[in-house]
DOBAPA-541856 format. One record per atom (N, C-alpha, C): x, z, y; atom name. Coordinates in steps of 0.02 Angstrom, whole numbers, plus 50000, padded with zeros to 5 digits. Example, Ala and Ser with C-alpha at 12.3 -4.5 7.8 and 13.67 -1.06 7.14 Angstrom:
! residues 2
> px, pz, py, site
> 50660, 50390, 49716, N .
> 50615, 50390, 49775, CA .
> 50660, 50390, 49835, C .
> 50642, 50354, 49888, N .
> 50684, 50357, 49947, CA .
> 50645, 50394, 50002, C .
END
This chain:
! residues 121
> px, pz, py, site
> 49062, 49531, 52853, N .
> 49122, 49491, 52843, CA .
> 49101, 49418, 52849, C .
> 49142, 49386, 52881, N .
> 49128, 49311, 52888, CA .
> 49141, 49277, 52848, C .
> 49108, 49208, 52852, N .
> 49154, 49160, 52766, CA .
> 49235, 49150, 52785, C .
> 49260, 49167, 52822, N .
> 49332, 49149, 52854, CA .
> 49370, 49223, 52812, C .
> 49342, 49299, 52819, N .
> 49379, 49339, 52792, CA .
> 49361, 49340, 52718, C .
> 49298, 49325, 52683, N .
> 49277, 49312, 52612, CA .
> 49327, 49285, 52575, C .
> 49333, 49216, 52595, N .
> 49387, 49176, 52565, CA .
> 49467, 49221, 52575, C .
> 49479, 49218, 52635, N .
> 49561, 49268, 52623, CA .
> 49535, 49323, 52571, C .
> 49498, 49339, 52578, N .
> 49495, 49403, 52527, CA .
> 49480, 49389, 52475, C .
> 49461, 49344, 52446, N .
> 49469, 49319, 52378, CA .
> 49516, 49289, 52361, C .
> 49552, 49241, 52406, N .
> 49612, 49230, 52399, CA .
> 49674, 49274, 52401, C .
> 49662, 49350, 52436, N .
> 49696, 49389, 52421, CA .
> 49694, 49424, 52349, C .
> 49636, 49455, 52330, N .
> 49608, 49470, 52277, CA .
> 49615, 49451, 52213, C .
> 49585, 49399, 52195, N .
> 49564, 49358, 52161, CA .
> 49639, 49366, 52107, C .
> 49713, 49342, 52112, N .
> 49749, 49357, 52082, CA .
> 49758, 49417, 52062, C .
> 49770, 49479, 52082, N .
> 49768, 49537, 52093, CA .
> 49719, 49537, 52020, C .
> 49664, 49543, 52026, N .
> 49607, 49560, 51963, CA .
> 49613, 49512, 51925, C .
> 49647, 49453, 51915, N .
> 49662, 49406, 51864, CA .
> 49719, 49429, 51811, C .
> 49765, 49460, 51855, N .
> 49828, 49508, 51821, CA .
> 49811, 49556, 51790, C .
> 49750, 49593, 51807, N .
> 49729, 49667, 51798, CA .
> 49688, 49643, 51733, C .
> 49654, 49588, 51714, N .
> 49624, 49567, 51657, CA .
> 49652, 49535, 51616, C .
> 49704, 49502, 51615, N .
> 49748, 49494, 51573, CA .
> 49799, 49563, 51550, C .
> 49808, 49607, 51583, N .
> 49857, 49665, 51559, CA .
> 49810, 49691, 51524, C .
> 49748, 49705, 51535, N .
> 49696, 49739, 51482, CA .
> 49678, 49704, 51433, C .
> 49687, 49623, 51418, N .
> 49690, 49602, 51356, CA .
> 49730, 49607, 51316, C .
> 49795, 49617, 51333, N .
> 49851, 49615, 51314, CA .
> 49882, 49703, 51286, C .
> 49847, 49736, 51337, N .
> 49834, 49807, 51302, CA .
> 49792, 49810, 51238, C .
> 49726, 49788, 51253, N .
> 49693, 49799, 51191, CA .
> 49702, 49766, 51137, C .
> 49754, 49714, 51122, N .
> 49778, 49660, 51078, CA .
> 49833, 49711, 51048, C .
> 49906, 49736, 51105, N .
> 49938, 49794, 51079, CA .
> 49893, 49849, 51044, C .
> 49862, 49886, 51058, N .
> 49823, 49944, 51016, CA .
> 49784, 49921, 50963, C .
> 49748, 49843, 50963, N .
> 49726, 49843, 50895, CA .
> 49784, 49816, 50824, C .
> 49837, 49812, 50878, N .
> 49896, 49776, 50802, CA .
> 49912, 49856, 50805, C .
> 49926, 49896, 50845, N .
> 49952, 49977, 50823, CA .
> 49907, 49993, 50762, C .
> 49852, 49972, 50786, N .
> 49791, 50019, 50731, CA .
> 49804, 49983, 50645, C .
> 49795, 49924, 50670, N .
> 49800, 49880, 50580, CA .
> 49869, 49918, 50549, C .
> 49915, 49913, 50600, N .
> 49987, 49907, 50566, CA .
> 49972, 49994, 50547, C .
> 49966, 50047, 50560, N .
> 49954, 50090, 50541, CA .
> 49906, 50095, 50485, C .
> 49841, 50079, 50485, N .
> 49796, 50058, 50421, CA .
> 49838, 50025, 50360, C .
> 49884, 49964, 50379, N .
> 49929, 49966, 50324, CA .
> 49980, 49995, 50306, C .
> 50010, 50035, 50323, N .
> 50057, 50088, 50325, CA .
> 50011, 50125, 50284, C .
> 49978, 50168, 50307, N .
> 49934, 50210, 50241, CA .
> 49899, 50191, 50208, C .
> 49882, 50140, 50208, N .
> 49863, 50107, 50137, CA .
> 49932, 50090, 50077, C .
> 49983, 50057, 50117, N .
> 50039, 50059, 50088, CA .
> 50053, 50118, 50043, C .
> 50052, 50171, 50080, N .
> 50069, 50241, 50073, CA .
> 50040, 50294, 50005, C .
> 49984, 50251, 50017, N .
> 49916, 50272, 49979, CA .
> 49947, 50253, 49887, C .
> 49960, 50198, 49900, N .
> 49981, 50157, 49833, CA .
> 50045, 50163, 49806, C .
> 50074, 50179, 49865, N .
> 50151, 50224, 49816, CA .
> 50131, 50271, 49815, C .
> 50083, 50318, 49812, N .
> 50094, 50365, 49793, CA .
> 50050, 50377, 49700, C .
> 49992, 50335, 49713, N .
> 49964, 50323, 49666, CA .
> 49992, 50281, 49615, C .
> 50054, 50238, 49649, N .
> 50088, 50214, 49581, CA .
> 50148, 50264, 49546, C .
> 50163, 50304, 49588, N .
> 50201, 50373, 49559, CA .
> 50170, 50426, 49505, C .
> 50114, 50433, 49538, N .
> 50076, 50458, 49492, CA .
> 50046, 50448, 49421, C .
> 50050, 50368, 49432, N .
> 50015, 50314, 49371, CA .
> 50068, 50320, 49312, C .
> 50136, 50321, 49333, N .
> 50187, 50311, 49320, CA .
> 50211, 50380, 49287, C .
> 50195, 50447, 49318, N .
> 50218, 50488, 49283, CA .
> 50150, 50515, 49243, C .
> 50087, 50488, 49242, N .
> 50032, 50510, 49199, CA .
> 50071, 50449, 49137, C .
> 50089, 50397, 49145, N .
> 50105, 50350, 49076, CA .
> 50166, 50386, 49049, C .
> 50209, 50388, 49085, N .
> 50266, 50420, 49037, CA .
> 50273, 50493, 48999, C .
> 50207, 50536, 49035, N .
> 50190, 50572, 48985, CA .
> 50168, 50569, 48944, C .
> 50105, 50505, 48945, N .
> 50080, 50499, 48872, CA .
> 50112, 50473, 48820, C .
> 50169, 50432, 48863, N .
> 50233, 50378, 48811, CA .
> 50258, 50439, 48782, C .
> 50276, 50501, 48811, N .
> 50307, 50559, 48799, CA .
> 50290, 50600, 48703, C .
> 50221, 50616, 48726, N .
> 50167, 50616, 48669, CA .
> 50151, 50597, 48639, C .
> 50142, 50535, 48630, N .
> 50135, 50476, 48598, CA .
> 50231, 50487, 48530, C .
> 50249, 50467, 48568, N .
> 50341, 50492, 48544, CA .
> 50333, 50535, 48495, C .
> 50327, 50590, 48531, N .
> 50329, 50688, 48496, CA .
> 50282, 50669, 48438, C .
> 50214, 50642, 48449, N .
> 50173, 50642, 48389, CA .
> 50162, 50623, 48324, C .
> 50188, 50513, 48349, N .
> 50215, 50479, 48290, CA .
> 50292, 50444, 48283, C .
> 50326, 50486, 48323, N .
> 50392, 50472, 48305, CA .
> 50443, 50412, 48321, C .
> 50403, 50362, 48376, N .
> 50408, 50301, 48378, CA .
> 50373, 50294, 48458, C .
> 50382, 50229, 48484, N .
> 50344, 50226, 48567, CA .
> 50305, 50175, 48528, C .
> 50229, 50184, 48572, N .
> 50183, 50124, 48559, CA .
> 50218, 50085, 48571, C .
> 50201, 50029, 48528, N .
> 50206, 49934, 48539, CA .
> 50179, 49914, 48614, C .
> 50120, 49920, 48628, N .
> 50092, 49906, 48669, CA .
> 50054, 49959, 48710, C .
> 50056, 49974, 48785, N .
> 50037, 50035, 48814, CA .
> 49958, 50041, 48800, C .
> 49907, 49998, 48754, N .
> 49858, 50003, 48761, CA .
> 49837, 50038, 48691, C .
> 49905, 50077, 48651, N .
> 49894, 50071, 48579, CA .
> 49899, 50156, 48616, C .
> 49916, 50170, 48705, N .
> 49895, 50229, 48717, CA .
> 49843, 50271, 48715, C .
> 49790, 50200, 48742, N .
> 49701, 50223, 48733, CA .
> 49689, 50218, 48673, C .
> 49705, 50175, 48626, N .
> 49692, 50179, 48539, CA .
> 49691, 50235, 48511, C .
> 49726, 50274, 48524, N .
> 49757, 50322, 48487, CA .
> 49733, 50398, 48532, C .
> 49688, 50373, 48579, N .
> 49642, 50437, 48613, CA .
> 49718, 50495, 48667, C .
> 49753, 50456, 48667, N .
> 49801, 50499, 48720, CA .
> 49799, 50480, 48798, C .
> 49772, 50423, 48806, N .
> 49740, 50409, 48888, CA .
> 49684, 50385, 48872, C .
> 49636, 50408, 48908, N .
> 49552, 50351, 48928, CA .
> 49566, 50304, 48938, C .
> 49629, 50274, 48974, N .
> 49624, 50203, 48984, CA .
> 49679, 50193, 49016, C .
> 49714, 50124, 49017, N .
> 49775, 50125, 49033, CA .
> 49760, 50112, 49134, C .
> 49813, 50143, 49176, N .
> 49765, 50145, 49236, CA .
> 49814, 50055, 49275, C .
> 49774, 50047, 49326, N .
> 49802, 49980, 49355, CA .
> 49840, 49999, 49388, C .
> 49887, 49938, 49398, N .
> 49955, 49962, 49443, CA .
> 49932, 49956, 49494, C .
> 49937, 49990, 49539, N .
> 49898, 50016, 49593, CA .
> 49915, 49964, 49656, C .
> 49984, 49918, 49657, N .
> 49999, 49851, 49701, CA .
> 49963, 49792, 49664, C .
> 49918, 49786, 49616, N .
> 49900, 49737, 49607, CA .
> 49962, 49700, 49557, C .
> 50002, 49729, 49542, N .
> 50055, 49703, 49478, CA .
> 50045, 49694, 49408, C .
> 50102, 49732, 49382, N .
> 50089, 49720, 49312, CA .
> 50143, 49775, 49283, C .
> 50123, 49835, 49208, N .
> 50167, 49873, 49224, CA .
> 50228, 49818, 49175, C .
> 50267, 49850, 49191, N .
> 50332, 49806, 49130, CA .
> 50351, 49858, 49077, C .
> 50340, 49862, 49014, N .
> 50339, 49905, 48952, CA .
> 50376, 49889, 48906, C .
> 50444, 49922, 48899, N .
> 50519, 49921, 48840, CA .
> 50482, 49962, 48783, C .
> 50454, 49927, 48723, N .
> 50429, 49980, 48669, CA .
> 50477, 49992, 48642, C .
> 50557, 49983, 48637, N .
> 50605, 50006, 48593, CA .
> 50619, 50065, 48639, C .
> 50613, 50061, 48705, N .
> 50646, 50125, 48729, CA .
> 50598, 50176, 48775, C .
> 50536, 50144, 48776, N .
> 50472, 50178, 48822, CA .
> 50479, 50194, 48881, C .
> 50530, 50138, 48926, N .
> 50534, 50134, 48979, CA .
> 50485, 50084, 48999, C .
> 50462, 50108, 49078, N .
> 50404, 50099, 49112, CA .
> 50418, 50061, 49174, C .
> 50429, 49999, 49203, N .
> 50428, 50021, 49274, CA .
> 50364, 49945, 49312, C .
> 50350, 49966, 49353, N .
> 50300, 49914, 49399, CA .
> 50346, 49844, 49407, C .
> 50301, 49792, 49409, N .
> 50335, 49724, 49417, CA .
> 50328, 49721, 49479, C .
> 50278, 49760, 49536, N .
> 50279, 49727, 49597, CA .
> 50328, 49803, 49647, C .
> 50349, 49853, 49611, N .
> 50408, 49905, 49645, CA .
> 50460, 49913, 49567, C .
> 50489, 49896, 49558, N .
> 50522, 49881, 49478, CA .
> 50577, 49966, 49506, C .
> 50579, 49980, 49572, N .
> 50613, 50040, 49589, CA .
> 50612, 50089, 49577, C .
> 50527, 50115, 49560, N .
> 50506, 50175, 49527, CA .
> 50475, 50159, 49454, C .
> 50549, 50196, 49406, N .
> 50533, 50164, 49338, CA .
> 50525, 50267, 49340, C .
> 50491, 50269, 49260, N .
> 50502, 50311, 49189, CA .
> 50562, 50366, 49210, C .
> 50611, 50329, 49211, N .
> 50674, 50368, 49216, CA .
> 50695, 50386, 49277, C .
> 50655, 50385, 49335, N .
> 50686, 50394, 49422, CA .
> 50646, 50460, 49439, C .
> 50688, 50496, 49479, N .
> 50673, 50556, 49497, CA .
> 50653, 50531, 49576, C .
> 50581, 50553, 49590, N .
> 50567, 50526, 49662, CA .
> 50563, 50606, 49714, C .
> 50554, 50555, 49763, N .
> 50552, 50608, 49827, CA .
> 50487, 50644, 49830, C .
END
């Protein structure tokens, strides 16, 4: 090939594989936000479920706690006092739980949606 067809052919080219490397960045930019956004999705997922759980392990012990001395703890930590949980567990979003001792309702400050009293899916 001569320097006369080199150049057309890079000048033909040359765009052609400039397009073709940008669509493959732009692919692999799409598939790594697929991947995170999925990683947070089940991580998400992970933590409602563990705050459901947190939630119906406390309101049983609020439950017991009740049945035993007749009254709801003051404070959910007067749960571990009193040897009916090992330990009170963390709200699993990084919240805070919110605790009615007149009525031993329960619910998360950072999903206030799944309280004590909600029947979940």
């Amino acid at each position: 090939m001569n320097r006369r067809g080199f150049v057309f052919f890079l000048t033909a080219m040359l765009p052609g594989l400039l397009l073709s490397s940008t669509a493959c960045r732009k692919a692999k930019e799409n598939a790594d936000k697929i991947g995170q956004d999925v990683v947070i999705r089940t991580q998400d997922r992970a933590n409602q479920l563990k705050l459901r759980k947190d939630l119906r392990t406390l309101n049983g012990a609020l439950e017991i706690f009740h049945g035993t001395y007749g009254r709801y703890p003051v404070t959910l930590n007067e749960l571990a006092e009193k040897g009916i949980l090992a330990r009170i567990p963390q709200e699993a979003f990084g919240g805070e739980w919110n605790y009615d001792s007149g009525s031993g309702m329960i619910t998360s400050s950072s999903h206030p949606e799944y309280g004590t009293s909600m029947e979940w899916d």
